[in-house]
C-alpha positions in Angstrom: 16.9 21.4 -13.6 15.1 22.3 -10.4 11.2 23.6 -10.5 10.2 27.2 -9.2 8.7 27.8 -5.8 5.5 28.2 -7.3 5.4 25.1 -9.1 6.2 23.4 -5.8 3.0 25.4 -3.9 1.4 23.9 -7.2 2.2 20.5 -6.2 0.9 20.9 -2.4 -2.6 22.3 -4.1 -2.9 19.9 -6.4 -2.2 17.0 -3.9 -4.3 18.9 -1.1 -7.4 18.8 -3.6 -6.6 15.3 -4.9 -6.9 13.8 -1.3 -9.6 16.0 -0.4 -11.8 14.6 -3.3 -11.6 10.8 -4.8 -11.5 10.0 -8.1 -13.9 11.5 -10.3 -14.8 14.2 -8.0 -12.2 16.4 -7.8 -12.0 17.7 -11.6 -14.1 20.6 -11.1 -11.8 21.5 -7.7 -8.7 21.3 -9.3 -10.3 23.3 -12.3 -12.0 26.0 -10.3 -10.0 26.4 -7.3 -6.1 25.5 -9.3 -7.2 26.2 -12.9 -5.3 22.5 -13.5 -7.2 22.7 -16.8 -6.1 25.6 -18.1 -2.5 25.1 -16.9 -1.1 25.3 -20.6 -3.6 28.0 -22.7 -2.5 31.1 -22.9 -3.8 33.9 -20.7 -5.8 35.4 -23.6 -8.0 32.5 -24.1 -8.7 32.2 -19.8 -6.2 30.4 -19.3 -3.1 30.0 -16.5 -0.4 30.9 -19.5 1.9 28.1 -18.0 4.0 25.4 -19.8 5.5 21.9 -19.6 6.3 22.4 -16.3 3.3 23.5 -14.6 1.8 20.7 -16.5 4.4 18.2 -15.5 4.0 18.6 -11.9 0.0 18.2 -12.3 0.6 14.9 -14.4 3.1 13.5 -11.3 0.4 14.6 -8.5 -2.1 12.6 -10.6 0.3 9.9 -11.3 1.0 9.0 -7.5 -3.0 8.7 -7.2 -3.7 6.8 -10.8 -6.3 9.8 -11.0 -8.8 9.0 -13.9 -9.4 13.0 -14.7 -9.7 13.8 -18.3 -6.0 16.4 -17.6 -4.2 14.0 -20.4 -6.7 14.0 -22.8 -8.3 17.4 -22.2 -5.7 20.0 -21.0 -2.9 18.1 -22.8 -3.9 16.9 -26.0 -7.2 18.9 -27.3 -5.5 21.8 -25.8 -2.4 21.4 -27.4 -4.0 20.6 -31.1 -6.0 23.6 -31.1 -2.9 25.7 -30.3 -0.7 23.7 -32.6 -3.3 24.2 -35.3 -3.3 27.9 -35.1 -7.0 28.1 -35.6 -7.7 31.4 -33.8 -11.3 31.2 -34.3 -11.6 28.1 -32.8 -9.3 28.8 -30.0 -11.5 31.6 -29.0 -14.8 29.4 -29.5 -13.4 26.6 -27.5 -10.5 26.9 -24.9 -12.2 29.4 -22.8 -14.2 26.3 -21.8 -11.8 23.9 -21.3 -9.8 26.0 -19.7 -12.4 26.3 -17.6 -12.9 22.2 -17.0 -16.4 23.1 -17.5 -16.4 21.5 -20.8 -13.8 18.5 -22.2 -12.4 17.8 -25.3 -10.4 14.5 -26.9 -8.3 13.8 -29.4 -8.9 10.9 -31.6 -6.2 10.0 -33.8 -4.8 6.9 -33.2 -5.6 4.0 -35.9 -3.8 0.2 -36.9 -2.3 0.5 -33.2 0.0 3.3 -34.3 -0.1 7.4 -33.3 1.8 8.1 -36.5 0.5 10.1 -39.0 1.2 7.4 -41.5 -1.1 5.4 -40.1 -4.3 7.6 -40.3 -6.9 6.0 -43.0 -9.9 7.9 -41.9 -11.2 9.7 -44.8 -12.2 13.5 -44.9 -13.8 14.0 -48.5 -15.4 17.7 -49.2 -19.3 18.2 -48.1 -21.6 21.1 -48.8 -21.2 24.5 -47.2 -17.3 24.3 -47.2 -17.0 21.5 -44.6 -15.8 17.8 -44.5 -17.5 14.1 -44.4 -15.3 12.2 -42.7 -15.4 7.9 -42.4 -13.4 6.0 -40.3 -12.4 4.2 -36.9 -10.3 6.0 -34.3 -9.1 3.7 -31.8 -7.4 4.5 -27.9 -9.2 7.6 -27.7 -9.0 9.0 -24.1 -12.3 8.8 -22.6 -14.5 10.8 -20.3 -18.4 11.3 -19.8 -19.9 13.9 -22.0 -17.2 14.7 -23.9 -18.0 18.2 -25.8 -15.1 18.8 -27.7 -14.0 16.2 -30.3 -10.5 16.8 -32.5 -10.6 13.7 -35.3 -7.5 13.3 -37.3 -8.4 12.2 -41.2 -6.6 12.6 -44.5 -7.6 14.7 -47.4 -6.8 15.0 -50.9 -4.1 17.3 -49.2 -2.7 14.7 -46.5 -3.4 14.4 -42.9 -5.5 17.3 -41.7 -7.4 17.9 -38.2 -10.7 18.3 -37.8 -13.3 19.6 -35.2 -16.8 16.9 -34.9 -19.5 17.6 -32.9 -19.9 14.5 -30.5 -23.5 13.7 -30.7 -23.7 14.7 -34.5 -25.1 12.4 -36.8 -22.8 9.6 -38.5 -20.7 10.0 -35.0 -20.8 6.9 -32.7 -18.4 6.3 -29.2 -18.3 2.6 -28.4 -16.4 2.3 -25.1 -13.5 -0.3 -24.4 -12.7 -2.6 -21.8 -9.1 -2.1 -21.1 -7.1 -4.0 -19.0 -6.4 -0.1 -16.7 -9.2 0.7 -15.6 -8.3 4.2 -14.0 -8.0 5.2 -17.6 -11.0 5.1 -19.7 -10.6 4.9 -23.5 -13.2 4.6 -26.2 -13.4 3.9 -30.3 -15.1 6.5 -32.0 -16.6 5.1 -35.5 -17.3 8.3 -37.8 -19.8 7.0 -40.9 -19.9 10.4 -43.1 -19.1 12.8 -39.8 -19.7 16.5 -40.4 -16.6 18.1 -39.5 -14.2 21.3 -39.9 -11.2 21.7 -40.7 -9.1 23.4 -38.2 -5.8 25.6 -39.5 -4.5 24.7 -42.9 -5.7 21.6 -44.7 -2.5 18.9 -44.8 -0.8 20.3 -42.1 -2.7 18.1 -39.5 0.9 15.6 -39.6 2.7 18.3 -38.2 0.2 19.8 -35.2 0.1 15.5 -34.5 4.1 15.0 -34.3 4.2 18.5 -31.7 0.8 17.2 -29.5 2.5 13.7 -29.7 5.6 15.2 -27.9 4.0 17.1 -25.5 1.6 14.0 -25.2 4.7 11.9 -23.9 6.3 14.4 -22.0 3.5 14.8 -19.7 2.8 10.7 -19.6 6.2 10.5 -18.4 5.9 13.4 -15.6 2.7 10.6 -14.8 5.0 8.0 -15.0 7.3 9.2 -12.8 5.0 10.3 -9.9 2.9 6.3 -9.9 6.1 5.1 -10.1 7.3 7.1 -7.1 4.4 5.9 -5.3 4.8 3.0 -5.6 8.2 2.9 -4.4 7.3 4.6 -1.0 4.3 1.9 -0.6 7.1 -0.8 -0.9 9.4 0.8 1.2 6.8 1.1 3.8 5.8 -2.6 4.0 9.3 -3.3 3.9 9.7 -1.5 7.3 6.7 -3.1 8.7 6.7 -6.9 7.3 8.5 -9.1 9.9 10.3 -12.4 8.6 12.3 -14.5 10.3 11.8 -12.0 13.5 13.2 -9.4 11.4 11.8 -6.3 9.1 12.3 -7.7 5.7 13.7 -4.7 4.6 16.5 -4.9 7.2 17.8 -7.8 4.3 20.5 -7.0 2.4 18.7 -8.3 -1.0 15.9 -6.3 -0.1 18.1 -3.3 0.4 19.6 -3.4 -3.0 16.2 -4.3 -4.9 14.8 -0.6 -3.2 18.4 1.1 -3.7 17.7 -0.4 -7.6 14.0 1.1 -7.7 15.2 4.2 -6.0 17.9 5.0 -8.9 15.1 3.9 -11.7 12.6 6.9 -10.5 15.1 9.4 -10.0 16.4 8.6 -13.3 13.4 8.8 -15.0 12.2 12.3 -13.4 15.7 13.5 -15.0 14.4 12.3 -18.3 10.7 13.8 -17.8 11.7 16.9 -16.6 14.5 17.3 -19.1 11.6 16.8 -21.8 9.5 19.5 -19.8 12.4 22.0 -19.7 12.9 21.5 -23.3 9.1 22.0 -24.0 9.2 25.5 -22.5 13.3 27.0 -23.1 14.6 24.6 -26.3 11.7 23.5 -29.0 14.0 22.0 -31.4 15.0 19.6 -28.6 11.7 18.8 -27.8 10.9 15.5 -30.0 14.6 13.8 -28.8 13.6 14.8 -25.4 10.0 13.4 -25.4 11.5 10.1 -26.7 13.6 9.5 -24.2 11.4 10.5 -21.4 8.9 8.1 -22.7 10.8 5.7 -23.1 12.9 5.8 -20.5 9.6 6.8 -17.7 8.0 4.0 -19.3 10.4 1.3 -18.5 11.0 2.4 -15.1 7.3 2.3 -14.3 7.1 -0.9 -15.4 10.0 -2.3 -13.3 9.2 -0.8 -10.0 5.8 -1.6 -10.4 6.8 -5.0 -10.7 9.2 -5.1 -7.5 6.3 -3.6 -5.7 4.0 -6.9 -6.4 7.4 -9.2 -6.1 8.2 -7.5 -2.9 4.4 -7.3 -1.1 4.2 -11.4 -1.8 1.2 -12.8 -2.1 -0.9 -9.8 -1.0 0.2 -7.8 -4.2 -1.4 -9.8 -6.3 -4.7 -9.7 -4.1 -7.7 -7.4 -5.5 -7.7 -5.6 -1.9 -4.6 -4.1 -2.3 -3.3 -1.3 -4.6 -0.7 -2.7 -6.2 -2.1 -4.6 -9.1 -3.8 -1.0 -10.2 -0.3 0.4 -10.3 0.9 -2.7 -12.2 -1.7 -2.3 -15.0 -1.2 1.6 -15.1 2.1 0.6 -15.7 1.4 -1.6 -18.5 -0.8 0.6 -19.9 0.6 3.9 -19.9 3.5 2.0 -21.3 2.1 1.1 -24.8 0.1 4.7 -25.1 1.3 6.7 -27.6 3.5 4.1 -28.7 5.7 1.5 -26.4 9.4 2.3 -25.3 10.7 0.6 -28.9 8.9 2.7 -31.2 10.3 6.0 -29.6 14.2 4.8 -29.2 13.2 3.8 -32.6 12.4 8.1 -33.7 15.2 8.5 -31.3 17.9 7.0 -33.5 15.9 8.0 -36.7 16.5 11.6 -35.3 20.0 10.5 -34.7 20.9 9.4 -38.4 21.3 6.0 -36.7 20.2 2.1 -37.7 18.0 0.6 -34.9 17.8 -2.4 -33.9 
């Protein structure tokens, strides 16, 4: 599985823009001048007509600098729900705009700590002029400042269905979080008798969910992959440079094999993300075992080099000056969103007809 010359150029734009322009700054660059928002919408809506793999080398290049754009949230998720949900009129209305990263969008659907559609209690009941009232509490919502398009989740008489709220419309309240990441802003959105409408067909919001879900994991992991790269080449660094005992620590043979260990952890893991990316574009019916894995598997690794990077830095990893306690809580926290490693070898071996345990 190797990525096309173009998608390489990508990578050298995207990480050309991204160290051009810090943190919140650069969104309208890569949006304007790359069209990173509208990697995945289709040409017809004003968008780049990519897939999984455009996207996936975006998600590394923001990875490696624990970005805080909106790309997950926005380009990945609201995108993908308005194309899962086949809604043509509100395709037309709203991806032009997103596309363009002059407006973004969430997705709030998360509730009781789970993305599954079972666990969805928020309330859509029938209101007057053919729309929906919807009550209820949407936790983990990927946050951004003046978000403009809002996708809320909520069951019906029908089942799950998805629905489109206007942010600032009445019964509609964000309350920020304090999370323990704090490159990745989430909020809780409390709906109290929302206005909303429905988008495609009413009870087929558990299905457009599962699909954005996938594609939800398979670019975390592509994200995964490129922090945890980074943080590998910041350890290997100091280890060049940090003398002990009149020596380069990474001249040790311990060290050696603790980097040779991280090294086979991130290559592994791209394998898994890009295998999930691959199938995303070529093999759909492959696509939910794939994401699994990758999410898993990305997730774990991240995790563990992460945690040899503060190990091996000593006491300066764990020092607010340096980087590598932002990686370390990236880590952790892209490793419980959309569910943590368990839950998805969990799908995985419901998939397979298999028992976990």
């Amino acid at each position: 599985m190797r990525l096309t010359q173009e998608q390489e150029e990508l990578r050298a734009a995207v990480r050309s823009v991204l160290t051009q322009h810090q943190a919140d700054a650069a969104w309208l660059p890569l949006a304007s001048q790359i069209g990173a928002a509208g990697l995945a919408v289709p040409e017809e809506y004003g968008g780049a007509g990519g897939g999984a793999r455009d996207v996936h080398v975006l998600m590394e290049e923001l990875g490696r600098s624990l970005s805080p754009l909106p790309c997950l949230g926005s380009a990945v998720l609201t995108v993908g729900a308005l194309l899962a949900s086949g809604d043509k009129e509100a395709c037309g209305r709203l991806l032009p705009g997103l596309a363009e990263g002059t407006s973004v969008g969430t997705l709030a659907w998360a509730e009781q700590g789970s993305w599954d559609q079972e666990a969805v209690r928020a309330e859509a009941v029938p209101g007057t002029g053919g729309g929906h009232l919807i009550t209820g509490t949407k936790e983990y919502v990927l946050d951004w400042p003046n978000v403009a398009v809002l996708l809320v989740a909520a069951r019906t008489a029908q089942g799950v269905a998805l629905f489109e709220v206007a942010p600032d419309a009445p019964g509609v309240r964000r309350e920020p979080v304090v999370t323990m990441d704090g490159t990745r802003a989430q909020a809780r959105w409390v709906l109290d008798g929302a206005e909303g409408r429905l988008l495609g067909v009413d009870g087929d919001g558990g299905r457009y969910l599962e699909h954005v879900r996938d594609l939800a994991c398979t670019a975390l992991a592509a994200e995964q992959v490129g922090a945890a790269e980074r943080c590998l080449e910041l350890t290997v660094e100091y280890a060049r440079t940090r003398v002990q005992f009149g020596r380069p620590i990474g001249s040790f043979q311990a060290v050696k094999h603790r980097l040779a260990d991280a090294y086979v952890l991130v290559e592994s893991a791209r394998s898994a993300a890009l295998g999930a990316a691959f199938a995303a574009d070529e093999d759909p019916g492959a696509l939910p075992r794939a994401a699994a894995v990758a999410k898993s598997v990305c997730s774990e690794a991240f995790s563990e080099v992460a945690g040899e990077m503060i190990q091996l830095h000593g006491g300066i990893g764990i020092t607010w000056e340096h980087d590598a306690h932002r990686y370390f809580k990236r880590a952790h926290g892209a490793g419980e969103l959309f569910g943590p490693p368990a839950h998805h070898r969990a799908r995985l071996a419901a998939g397979l007809g298999l028992t976990s345990h």
